[in-house]
Backbone bond lengths (Angstrom), bond angles and torsions (degrees), N, CA, C in turn:
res aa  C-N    CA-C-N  psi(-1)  N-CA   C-N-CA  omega(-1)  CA-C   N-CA-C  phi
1 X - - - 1.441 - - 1.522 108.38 -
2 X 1.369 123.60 145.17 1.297 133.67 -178.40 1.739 114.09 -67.59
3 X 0.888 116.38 120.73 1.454 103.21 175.61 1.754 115.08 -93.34
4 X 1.153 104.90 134.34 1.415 148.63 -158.78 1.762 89.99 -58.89
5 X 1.523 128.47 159.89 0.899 131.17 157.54 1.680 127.59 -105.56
6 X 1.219 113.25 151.20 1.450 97.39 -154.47 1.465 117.34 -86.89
7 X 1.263 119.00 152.09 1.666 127.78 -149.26 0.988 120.87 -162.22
8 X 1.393 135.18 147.73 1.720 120.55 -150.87 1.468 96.66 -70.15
9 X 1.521 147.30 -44.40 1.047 145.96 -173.61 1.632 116.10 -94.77
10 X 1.304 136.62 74.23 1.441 154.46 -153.61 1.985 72.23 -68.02
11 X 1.647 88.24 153.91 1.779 107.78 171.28 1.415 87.01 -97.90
12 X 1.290 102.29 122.39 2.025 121.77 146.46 1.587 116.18 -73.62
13 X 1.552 94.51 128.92 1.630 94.89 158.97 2.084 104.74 -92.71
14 X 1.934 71.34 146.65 1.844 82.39 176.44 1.258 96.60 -126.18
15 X 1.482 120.62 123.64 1.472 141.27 168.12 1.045 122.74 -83.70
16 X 1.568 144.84 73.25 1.618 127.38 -176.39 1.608 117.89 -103.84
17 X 1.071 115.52 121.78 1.308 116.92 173.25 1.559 116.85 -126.80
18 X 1.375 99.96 132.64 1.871 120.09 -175.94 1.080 118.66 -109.45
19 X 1.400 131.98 94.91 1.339 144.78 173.14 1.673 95.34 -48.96
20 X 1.214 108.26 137.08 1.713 110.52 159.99 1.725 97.53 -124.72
21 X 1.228 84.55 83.07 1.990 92.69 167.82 1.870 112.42 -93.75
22 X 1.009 117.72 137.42 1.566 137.80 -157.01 1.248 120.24 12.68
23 X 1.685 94.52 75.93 1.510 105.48 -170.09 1.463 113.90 -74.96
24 X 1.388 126.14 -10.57 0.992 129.21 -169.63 1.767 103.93 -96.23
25 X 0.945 133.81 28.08 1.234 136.21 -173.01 1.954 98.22 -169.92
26 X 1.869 100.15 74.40 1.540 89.75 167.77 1.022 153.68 -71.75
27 X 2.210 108.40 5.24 1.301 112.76 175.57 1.438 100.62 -90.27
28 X 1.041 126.00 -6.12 1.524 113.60 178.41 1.802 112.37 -91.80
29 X 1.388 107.43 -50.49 1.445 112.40 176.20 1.653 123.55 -27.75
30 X 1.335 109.78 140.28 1.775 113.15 -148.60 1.641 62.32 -138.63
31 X 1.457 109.97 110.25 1.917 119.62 137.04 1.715 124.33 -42.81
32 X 1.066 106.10 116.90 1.701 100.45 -179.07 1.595 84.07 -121.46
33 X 1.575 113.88 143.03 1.703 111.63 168.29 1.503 83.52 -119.21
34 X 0.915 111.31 166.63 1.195 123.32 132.68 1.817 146.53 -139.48
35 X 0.630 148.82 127.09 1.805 126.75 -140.89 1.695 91.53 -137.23
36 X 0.899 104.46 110.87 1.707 121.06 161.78 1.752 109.58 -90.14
37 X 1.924 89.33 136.91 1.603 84.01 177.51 1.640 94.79 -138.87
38 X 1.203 113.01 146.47 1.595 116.95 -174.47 2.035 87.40 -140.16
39 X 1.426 81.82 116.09 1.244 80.12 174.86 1.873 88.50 -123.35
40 X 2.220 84.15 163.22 1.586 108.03 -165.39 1.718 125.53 -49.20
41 X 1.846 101.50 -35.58 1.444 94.81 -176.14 1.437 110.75 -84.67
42 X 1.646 115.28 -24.01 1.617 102.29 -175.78 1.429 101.52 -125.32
43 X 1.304 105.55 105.57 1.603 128.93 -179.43 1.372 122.59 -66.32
44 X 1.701 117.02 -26.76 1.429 115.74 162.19 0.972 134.86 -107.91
45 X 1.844 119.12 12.77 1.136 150.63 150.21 1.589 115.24 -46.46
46 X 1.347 121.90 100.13 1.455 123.91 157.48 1.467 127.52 -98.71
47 X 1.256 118.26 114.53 1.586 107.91 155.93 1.962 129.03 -77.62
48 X 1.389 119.72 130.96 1.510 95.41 -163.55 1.930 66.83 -123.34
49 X 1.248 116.01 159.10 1.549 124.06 140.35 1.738 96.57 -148.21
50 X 1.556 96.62 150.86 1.705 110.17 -174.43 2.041 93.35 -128.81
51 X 0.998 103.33 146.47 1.462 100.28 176.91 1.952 87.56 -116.59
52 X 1.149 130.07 161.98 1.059 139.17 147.39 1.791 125.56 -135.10
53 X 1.316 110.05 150.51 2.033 103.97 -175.95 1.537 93.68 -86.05
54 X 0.895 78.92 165.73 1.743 100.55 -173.61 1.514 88.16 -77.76
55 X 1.528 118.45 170.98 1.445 120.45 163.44 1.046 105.71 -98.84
56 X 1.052 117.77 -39.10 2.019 115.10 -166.55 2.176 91.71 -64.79
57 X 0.956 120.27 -16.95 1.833 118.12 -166.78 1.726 84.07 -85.48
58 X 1.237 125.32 128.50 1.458 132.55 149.69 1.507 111.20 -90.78
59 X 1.349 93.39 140.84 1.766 108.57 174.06 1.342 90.32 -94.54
60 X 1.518 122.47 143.26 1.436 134.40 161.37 1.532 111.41 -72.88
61 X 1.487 109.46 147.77 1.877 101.27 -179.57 1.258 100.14 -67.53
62 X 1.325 107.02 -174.34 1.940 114.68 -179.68 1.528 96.90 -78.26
63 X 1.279 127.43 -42.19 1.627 129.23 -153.43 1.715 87.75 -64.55
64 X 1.704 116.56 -49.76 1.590 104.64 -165.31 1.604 90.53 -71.76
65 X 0.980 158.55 -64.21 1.243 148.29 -128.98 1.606 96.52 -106.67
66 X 1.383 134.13 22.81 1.754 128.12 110.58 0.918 119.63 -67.20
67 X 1.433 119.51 -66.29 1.509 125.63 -178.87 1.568 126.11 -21.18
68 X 1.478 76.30 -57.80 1.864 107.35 -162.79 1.713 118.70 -80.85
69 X 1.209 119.99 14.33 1.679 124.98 -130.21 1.534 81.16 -116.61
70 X 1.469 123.49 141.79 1.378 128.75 -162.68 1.728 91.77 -118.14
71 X 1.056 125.98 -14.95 1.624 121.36 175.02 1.703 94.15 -86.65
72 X 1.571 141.28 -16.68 0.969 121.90 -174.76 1.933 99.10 -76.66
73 X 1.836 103.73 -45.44 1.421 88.01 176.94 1.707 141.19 -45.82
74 X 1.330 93.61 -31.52 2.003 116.57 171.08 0.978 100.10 -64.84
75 X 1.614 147.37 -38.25 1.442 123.13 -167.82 1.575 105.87 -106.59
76 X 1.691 130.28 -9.20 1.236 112.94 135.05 0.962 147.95 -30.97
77 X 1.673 110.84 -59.88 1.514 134.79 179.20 1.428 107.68 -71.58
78 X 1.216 115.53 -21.29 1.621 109.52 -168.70 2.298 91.02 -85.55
79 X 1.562 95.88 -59.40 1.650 90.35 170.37 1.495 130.60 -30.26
80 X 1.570 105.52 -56.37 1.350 119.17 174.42 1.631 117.25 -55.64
81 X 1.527 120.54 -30.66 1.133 121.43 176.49 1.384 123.55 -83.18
82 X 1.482 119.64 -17.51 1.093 130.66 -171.44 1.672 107.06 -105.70
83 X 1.400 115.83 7.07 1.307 115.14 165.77 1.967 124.88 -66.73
84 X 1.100 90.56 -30.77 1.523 90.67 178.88 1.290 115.23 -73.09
85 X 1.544 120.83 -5.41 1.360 114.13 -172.12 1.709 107.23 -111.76
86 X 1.270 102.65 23.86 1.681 119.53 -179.34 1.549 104.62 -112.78
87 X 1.253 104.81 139.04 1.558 120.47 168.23 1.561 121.39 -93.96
88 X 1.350 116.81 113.36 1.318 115.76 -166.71 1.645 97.50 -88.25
89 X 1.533 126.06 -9.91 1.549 103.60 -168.37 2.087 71.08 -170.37
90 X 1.467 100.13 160.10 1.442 110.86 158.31 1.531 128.72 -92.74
91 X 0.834 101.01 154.85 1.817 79.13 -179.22 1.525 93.86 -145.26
92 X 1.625 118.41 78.40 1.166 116.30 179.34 1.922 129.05 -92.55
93 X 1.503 88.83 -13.46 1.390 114.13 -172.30 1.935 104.81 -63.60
94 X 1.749 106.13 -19.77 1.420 116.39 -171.65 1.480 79.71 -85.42
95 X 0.778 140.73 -107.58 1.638 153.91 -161.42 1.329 110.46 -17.99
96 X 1.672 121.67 -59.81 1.868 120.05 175.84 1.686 96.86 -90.69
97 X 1.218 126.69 125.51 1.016 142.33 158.34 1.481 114.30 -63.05
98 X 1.737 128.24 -22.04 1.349 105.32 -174.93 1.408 101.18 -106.89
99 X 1.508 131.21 31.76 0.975 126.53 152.21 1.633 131.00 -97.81
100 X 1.691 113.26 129.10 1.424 103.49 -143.09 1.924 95.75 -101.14
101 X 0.916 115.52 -56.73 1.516 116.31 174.95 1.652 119.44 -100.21
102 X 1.628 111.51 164.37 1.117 101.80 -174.38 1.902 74.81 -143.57
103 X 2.070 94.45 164.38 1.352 109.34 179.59 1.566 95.12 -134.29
104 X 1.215 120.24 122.84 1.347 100.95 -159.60 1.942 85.90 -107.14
105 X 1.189 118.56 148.66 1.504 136.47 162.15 1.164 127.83 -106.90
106 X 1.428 112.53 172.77 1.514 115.06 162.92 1.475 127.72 -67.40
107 X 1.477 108.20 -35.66 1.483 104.09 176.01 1.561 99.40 -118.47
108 X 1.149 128.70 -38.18 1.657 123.09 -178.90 1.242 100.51 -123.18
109 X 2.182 113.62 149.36 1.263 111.64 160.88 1.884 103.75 -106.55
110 X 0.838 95.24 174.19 1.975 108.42 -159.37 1.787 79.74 -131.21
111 X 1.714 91.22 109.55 1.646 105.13 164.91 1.524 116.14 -93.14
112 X 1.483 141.04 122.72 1.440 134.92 176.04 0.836 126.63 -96.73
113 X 1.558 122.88 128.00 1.774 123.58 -168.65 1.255 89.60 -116.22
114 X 1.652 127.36 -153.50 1.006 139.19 -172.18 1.484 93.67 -95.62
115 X 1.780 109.80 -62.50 1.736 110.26 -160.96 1.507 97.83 -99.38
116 X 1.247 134.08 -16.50 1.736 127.37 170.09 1.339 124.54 -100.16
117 X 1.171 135.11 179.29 1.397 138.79 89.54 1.493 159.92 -91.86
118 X 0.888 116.76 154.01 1.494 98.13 -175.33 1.379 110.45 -119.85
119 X 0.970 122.24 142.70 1.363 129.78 179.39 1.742 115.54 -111.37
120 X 1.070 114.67 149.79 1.509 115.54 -176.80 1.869 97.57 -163.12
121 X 1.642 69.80 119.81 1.448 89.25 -158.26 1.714 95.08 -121.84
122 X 1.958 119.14 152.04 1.235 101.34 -177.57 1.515 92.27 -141.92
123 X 1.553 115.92 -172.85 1.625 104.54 -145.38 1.491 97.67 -104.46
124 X 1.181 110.22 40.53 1.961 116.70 -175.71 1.565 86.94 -109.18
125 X 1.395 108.53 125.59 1.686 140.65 -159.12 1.764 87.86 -123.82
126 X 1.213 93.50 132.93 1.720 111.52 170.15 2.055 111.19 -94.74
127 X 0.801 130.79 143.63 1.426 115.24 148.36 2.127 121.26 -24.43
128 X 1.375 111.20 -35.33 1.148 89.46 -171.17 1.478 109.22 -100.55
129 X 1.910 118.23 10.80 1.211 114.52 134.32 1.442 152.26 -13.59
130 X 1.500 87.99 -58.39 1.819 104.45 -146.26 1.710 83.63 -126.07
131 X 0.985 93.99 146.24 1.624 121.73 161.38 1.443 108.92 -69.48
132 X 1.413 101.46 94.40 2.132 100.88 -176.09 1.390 91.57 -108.80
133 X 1.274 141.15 133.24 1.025 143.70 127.69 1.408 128.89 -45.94
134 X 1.409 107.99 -66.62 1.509 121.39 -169.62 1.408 96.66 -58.45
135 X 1.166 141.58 13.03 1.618 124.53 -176.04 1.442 92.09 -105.31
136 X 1.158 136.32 130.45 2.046 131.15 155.22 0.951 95.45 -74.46
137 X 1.137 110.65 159.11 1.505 145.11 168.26 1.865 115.42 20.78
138 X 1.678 97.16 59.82 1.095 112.14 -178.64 1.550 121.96 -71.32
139 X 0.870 127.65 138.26 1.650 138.34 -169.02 1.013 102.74 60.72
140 X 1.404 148.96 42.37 1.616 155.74 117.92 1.002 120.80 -22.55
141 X 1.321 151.14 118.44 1.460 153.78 135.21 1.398 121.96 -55.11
């Protein structure tokens, strides 16, 4: 490796390595980090720190701690409460009388008069909205 020239702020190497020991069983799994640091002026200088879980402390699996999760109940209850203040469809054709047909859509309904239209459009975006990249073979059948 090239060695660096010297400068009030020397580049640190950061070493991290994460054991995933019995990942398949997360009440047992014990986190080990460990983080190596070698910095530029003292070359045989190591820092090591390891954290380990206690054994007697159980980690809950992921399935109980969805299940079980008390911020999931708050954003139910908050959804459920905030339903009445959502419009599932417009219904403007009741309100202006000189509008004669309506086409109702997924994101806008199209009101028909004789000499206009009106459009009423709301801010719920489909995939074939937006320019997604990350999707393949989007709107495929």
């Amino acid at each position: 490796m090239i060695d660096s020239t010297v400068s009030l702020n020397p580049p640190n190497n950061l070493h991290t390595k994460v054991p995933l020991k019995n990942f398949q069983s997360p009440a047992v799994f014990t986190s080990t980090n460990r983080i190596t640091c070698r910095l530029h002026k003292f070359r045989n200088l190591k820092i090591r720190a390891t954290a380990m879980r206690k054994e007697s402390e159980q980690q809950p699996s992921f399935g109980d701690t969805l299940l079980n999760n008390t911020r999931k109940r708050q954003v139910i209850d908050a959804a459920t409460t905030s339903l009445s203040n959502c419009l599932s469809e417009t219904n403007l054709h009741l309100t202006v009388p000189a509008l004669k047909s309506k086409s109702r859509g997924k994101v806008r309904d199209i009101y028909d008069s004789e000499d206009y239209l009106v459009l009423v459009t709301t801010d719920r975006q489909s995939a074939f909205d937006r320019v997604l990249a990350s999707i393949p073979f989007k709107g495929q059948v």
